[in-house]
KOLMARKOL-256753 format. One record per residue: residue number from 1; x, y, z of N, C-alpha, C, CB in turn; residue in one letter. Coordinates in steps of 0.2 Angstrom, whole numbers, padded with zeros to 4 digits, m for minus. Glycine has a CB too. Layout:
BEGIN
<lodo NUM, <X, Y, Z>, <X, Y, Z>, <X, Y, Z>, <X, Y, Z>, a>
...
***
This chain:
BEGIN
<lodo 1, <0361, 0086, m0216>, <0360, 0087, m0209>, <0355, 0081, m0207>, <0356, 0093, m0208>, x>
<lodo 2, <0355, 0079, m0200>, <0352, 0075, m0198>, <0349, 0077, m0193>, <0356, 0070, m0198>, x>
<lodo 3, <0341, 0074, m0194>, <0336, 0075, m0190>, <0335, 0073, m0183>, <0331, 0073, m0193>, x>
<lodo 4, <0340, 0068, m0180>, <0341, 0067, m0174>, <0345, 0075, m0169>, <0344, 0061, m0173>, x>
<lodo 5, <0343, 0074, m0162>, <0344, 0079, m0158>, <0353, 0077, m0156>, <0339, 0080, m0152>, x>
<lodo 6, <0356, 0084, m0155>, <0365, 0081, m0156>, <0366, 0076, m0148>, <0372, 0091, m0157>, x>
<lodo 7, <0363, 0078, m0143>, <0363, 0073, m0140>, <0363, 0068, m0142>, <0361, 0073, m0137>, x>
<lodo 8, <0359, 0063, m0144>, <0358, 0059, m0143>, <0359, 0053, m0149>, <0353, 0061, m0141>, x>
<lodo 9, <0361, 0050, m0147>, <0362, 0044, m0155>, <0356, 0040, m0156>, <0367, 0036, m0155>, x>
<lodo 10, <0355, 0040, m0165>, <0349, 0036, m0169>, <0345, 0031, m0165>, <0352, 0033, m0174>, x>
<lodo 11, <0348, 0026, m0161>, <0345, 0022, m0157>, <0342, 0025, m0151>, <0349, 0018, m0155>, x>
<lodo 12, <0342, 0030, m0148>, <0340, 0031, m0143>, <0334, 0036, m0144>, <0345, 0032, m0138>, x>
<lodo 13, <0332, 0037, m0148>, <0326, 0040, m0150>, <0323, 0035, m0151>, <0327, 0043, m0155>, x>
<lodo 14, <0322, 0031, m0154>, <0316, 0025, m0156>, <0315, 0021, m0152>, <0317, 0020, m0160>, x>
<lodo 15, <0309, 0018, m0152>, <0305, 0013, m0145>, <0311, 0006, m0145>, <0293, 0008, m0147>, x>
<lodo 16, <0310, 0004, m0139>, <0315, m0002, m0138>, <0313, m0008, m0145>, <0313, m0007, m0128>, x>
<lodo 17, <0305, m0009, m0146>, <0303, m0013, m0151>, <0310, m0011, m0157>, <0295, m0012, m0153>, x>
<lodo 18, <0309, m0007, m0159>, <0315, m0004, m0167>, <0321, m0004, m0165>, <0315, 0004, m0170>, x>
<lodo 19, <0325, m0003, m0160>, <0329, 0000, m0158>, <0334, m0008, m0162>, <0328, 0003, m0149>, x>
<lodo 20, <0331, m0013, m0158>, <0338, m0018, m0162>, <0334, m0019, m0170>, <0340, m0029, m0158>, x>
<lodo 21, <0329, m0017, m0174>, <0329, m0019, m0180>, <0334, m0013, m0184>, <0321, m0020, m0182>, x>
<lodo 22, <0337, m0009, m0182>, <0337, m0004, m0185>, <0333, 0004, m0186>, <0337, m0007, m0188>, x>
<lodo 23, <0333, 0005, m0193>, <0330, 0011, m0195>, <0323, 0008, m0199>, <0336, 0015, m0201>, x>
<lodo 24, <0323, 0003, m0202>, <0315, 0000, m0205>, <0312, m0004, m0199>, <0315, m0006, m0213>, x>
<lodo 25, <0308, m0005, m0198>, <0305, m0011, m0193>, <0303, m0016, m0198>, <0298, m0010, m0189>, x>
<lodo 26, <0303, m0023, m0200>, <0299, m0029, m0198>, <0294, m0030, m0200>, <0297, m0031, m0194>, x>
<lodo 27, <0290, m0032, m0206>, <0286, m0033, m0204>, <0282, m0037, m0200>, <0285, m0033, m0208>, x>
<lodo 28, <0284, m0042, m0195>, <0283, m0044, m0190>, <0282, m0042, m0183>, <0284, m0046, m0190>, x>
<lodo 29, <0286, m0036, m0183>, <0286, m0032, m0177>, <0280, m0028, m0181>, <0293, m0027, m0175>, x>
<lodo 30, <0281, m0026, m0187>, <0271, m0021, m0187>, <0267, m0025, m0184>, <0266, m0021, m0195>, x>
<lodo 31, <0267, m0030, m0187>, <0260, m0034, m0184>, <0260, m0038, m0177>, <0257, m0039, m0188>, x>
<lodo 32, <0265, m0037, m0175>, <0265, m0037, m0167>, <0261, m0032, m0164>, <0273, m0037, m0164>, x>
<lodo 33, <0265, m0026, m0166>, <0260, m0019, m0164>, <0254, m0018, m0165>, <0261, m0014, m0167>, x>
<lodo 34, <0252, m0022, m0173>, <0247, m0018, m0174>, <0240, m0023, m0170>, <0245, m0015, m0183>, x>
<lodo 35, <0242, m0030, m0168>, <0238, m0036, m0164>, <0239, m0031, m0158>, <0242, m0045, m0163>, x>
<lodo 36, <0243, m0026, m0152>, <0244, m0025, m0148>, <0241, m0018, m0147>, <0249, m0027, m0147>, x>
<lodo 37, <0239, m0016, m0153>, <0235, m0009, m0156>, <0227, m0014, m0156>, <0238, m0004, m0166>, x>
<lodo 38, <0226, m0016, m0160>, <0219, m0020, m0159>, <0215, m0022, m0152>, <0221, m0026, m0162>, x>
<lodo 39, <0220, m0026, m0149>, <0217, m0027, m0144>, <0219, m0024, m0138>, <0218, m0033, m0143>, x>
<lodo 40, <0222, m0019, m0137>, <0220, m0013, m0133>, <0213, m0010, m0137>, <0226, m0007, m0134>, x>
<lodo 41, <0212, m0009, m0141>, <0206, m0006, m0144>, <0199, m0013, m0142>, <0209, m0004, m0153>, x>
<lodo 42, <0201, m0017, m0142>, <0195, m0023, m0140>, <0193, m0022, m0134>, <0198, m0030, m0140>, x>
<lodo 43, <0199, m0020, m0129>, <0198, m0020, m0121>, <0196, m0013, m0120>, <0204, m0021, m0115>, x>
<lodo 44, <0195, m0007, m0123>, <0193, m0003, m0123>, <0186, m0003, m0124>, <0197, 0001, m0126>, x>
<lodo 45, <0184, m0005, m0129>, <0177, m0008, m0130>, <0173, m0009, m0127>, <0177, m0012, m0133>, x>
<lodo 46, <0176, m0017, m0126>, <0173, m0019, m0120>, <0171, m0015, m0113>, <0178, m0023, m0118>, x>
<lodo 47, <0177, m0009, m0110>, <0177, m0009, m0104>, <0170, m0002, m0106>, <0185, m0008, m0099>, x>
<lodo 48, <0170, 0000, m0111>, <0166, 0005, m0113>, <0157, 0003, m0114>, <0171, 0007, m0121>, x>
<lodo 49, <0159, m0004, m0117>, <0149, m0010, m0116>, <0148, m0008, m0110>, <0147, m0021, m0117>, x>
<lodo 50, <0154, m0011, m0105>, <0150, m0013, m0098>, <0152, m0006, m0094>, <0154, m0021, m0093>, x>
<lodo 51, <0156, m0002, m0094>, <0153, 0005, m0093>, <0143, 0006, m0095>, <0159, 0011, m0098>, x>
<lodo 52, <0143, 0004, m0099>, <0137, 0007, m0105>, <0131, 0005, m0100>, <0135, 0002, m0115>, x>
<lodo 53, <0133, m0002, m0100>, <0128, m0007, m0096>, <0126, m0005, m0089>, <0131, m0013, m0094>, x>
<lodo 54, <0132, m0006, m0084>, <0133, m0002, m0079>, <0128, 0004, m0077>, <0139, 0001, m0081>, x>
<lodo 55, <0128, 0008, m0081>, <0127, 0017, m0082>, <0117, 0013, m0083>, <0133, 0023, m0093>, x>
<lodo 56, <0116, 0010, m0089>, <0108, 0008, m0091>, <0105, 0005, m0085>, <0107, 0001, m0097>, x>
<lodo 57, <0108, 0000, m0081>, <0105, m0003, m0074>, <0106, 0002, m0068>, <0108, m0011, m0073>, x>
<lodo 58, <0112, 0004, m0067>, <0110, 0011, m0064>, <0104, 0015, m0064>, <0114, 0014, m0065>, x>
<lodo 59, <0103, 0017, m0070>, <0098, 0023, m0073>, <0091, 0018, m0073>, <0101, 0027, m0084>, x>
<lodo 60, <0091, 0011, m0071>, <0085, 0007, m0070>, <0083, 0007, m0067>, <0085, 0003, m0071>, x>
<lodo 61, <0088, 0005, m0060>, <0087, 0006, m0052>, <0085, 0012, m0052>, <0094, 0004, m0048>, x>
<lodo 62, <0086, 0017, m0055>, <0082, 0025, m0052>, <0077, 0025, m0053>, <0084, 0033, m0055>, x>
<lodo 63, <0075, 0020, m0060>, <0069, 0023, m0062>, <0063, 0021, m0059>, <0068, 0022, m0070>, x>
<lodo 64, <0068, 0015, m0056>, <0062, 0006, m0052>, <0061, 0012, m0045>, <0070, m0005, m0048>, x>
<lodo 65, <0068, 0014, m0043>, <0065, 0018, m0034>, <0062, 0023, m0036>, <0072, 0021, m0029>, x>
<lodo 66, <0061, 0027, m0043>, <0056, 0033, m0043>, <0050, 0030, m0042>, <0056, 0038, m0050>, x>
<lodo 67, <0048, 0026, m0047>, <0043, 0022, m0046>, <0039, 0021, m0041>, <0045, 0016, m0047>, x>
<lodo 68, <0044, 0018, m0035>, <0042, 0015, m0031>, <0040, 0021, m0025>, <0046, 0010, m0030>, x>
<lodo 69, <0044, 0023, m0025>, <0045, 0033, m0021>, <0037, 0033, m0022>, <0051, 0041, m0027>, x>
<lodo 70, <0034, 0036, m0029>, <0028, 0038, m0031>, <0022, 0033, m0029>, <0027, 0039, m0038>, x>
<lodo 71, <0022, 0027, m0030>, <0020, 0020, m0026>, <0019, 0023, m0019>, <0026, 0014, m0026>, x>
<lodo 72, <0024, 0023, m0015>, <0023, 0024, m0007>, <0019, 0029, m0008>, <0030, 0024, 0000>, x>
<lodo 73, <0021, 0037, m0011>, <0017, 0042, m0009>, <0009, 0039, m0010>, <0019, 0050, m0014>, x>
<lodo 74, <0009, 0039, m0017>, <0000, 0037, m0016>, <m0003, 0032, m0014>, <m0002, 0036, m0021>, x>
<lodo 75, <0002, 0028, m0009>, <m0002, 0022, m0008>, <m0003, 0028, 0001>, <0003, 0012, m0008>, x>
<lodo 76, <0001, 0030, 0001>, <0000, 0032, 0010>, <m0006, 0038, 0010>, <0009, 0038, 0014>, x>
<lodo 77, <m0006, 0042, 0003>, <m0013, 0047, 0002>, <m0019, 0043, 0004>, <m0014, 0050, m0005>, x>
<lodo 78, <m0018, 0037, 0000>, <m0024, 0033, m0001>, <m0026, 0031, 0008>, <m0023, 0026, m0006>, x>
<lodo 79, <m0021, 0026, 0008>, <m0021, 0025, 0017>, <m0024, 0030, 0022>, <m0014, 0024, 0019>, x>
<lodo 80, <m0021, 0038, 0021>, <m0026, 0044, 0025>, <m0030, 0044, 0023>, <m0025, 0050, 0024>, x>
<lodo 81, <m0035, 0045, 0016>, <m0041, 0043, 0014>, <m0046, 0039, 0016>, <m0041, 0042, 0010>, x>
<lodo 82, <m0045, 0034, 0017>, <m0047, 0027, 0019>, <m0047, 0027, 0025>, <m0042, 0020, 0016>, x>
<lodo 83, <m0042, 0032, 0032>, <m0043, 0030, 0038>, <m0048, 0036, 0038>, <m0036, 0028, 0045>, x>
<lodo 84, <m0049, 0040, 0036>, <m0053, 0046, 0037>, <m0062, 0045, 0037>, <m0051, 0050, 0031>, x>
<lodo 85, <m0062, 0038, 0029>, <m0069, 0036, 0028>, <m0070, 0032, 0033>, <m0071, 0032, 0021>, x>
<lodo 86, <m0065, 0027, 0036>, <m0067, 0024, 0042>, <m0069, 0027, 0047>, <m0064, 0022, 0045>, x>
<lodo 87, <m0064, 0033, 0048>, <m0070, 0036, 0055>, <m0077, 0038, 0055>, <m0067, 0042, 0058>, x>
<lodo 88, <m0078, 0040, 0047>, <m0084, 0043, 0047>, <m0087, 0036, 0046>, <m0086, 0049, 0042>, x>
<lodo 89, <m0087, 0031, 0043>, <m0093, 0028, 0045>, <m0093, 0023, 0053>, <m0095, 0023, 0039>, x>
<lodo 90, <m0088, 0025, 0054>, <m0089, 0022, 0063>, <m0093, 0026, 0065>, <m0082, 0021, 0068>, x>
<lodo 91, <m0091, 0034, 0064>, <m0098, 0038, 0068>, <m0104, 0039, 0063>, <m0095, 0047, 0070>, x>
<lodo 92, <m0104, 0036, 0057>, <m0112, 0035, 0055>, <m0115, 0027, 0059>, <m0113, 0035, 0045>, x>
<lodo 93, <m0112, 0025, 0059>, <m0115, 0018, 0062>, <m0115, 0016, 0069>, <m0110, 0013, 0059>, x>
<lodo 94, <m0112, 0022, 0072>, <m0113, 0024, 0080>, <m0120, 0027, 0080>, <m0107, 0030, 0081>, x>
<lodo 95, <m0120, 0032, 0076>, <m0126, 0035, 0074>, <m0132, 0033, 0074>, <m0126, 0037, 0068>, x>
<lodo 96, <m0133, 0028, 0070>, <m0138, 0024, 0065>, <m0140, 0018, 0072>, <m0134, 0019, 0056>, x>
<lodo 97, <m0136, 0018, 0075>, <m0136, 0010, 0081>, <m0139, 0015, 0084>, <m0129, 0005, 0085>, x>
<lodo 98, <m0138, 0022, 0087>, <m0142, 0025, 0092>, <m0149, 0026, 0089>, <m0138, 0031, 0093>, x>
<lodo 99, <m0151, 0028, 0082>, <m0157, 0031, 0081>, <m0162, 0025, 0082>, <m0157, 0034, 0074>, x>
<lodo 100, <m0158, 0018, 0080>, <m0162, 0014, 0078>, <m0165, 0011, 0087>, <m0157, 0008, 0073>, x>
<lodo 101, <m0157, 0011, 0090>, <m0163, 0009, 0096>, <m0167, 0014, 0100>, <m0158, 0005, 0102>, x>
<lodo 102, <m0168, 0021, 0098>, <m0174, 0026, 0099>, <m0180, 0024, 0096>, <m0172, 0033, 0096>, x>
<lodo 103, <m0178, 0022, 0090>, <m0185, 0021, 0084>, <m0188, 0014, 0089>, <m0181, 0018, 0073>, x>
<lodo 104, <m0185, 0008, 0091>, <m0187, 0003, 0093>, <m0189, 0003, 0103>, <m0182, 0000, 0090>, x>
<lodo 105, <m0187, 0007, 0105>, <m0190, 0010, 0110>, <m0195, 0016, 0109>, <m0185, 0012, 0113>, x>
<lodo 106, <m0197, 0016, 0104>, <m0202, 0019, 0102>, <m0207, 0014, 0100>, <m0201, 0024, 0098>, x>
<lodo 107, <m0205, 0010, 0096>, <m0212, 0006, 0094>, <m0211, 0000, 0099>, <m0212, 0003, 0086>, x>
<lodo 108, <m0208, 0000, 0104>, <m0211, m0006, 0111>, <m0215, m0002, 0115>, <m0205, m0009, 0116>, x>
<lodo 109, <m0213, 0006, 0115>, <m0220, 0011, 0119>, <m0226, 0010, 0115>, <m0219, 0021, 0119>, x>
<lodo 110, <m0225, 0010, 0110>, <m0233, 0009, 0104>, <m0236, 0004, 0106>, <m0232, 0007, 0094>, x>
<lodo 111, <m0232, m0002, 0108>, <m0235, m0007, 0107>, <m0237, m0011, 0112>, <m0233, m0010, 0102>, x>
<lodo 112, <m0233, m0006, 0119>, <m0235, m0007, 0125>, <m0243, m0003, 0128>, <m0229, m0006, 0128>, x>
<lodo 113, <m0245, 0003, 0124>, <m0248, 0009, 0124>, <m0254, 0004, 0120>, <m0244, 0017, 0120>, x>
<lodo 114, <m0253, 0004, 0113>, <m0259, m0002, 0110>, <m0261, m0008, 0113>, <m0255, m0006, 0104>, x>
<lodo 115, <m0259, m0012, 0118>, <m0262, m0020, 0122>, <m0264, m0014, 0127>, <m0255, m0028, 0126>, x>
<lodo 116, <m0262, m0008, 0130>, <m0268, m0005, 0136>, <m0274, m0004, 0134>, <m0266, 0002, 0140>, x>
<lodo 117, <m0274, m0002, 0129>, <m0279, 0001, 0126>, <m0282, m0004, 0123>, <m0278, 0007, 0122>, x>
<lodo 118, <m0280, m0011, 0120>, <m0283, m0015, 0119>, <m0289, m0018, 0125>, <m0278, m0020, 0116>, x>
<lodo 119, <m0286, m0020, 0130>, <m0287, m0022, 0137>, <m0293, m0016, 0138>, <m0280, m0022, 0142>, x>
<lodo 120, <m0293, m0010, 0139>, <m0297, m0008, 0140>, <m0303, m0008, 0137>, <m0295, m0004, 0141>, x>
<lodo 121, <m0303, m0007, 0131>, <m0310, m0008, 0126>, <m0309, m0015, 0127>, <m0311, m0005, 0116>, x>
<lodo 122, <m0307, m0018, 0127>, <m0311, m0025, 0128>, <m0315, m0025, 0136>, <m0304, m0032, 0128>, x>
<lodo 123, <m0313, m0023, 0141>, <m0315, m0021, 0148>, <m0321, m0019, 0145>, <m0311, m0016, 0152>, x>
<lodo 124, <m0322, m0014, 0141>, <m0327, m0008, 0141>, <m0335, m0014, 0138>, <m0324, 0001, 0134>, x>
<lodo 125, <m0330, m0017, 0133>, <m0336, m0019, 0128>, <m0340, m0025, 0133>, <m0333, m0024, 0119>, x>
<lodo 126, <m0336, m0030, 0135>, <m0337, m0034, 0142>, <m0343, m0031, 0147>, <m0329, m0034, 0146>, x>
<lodo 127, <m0342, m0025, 0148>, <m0345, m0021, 0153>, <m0340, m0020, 0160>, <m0352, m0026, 0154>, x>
<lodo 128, <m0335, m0021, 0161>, <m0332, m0022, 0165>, <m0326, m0017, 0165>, <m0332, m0027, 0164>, x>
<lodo 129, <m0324, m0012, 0170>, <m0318, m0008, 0171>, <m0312, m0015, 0173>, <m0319, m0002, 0177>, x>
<lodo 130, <m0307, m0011, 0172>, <m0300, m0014, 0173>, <m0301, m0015, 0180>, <m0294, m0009, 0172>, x>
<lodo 131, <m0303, m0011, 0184>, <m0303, m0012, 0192>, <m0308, m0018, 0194>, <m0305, m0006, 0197>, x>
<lodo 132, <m0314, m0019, 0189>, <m0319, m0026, 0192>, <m0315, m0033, 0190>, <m0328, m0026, 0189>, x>
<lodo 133, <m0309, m0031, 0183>, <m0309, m0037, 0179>, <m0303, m0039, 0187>, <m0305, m0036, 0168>, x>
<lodo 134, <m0299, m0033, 0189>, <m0296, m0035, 0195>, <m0297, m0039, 0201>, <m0295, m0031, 0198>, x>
<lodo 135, <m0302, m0037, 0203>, <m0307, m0038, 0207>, <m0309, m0045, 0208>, <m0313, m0034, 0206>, x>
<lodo 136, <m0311, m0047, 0201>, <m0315, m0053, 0199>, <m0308, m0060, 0199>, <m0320, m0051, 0190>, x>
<lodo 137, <m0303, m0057, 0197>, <m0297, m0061, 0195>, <m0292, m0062, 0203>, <m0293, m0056, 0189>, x>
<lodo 138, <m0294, m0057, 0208>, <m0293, m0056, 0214>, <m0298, m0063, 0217>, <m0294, m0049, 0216>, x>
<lodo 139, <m0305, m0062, 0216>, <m0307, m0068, 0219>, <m0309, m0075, 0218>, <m0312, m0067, 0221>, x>
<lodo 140, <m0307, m0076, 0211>, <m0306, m0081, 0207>, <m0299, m0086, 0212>, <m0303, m0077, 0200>, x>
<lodo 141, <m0296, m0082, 0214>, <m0287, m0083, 0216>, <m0287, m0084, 0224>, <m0282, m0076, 0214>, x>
<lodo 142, <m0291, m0083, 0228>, <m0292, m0080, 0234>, <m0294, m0089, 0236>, <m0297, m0073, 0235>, x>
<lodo 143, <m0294, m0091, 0242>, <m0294, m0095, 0245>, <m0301, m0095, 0249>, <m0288, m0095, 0248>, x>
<lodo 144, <m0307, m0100, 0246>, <m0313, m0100, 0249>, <m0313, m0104, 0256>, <m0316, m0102, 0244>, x>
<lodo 145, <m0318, m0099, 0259>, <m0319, m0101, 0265>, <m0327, m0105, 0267>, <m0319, m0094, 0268>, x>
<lodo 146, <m0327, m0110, 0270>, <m0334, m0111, 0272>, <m0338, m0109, 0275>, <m0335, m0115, 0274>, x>
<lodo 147, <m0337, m0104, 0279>, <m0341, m0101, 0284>, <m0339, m0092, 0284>, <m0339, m0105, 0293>, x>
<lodo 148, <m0345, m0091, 0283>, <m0346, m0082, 0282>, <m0346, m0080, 0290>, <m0354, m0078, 0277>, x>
<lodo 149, <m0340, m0077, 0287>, <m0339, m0071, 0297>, <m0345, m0065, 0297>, <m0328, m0065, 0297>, x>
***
């Protein structure tokens, strides 16, 4: 009995490569194949590194934009932070500019209040009020006459 199907004749079962060698193949037809088995298997390889590659720089690029993702969040917290301490020291330094020119309108009262009071004890010690040192500085200034009316 024979293992081909009754259709069909011995030749038309086998790959075109056999079909004219016969029933054995060649050893050159093997190694025709098995170079054509090989380097299928080379390009599979290959396409399987730069898939690999591919897939690693992909998975790089996520890891670079997570990165960076977390970057902008904390840089923008910070940025809220930072405009927040500004306002408060613009309203402490609003603050401090107001107190300071109170504090300094106060010591130009002191120290306009201190020369009256200087002026006066000097009046007093002199013997003289404020109204004679007037008086006296009034006629000092005044335009002498030759003849008394």
């Amino acid at each position: 009995m024979s293992s081909t199907p009754i259709d069909q004749s011995p030749d038309e079962t086998e790959p075109p490569e056999l079909a004219d060698a016969g029933r054995s193949p060649g050893p050159e037809r093997f190694e025709a194949a098995r170079l054509r088995l090989q380097n299928a298997l080379d390009a599979l390889r290959a396409a399987i590194s730069r898939q690999t590659e591919l897939t690693q720089e992909q998975a790089d690029r996520m890891a670079e934009h997570d990165a960076l993702q977390e970057d902008r969040s904390r840089l923008a917290v910070e940025l809220d932070a930072t405009g927040r301490k500004t306002r408060a020291l613009e309203a402490a330094n609003g603050e401090a500019a107001r107190r300071i020119e109170r504090a300094a309108a106060a010591v130009r009262a002191i120290l306009a209040s201190d020369s009256s009071q200087e002026r006066l004890a000097h009046a007093r010690a002199t013997g003289k009020d404020s109204s004679q040192e007037r008086l006296t500085d009034a006629r000092a200034t005044a335009p002498h006459s030759s003849g008394d009316a």
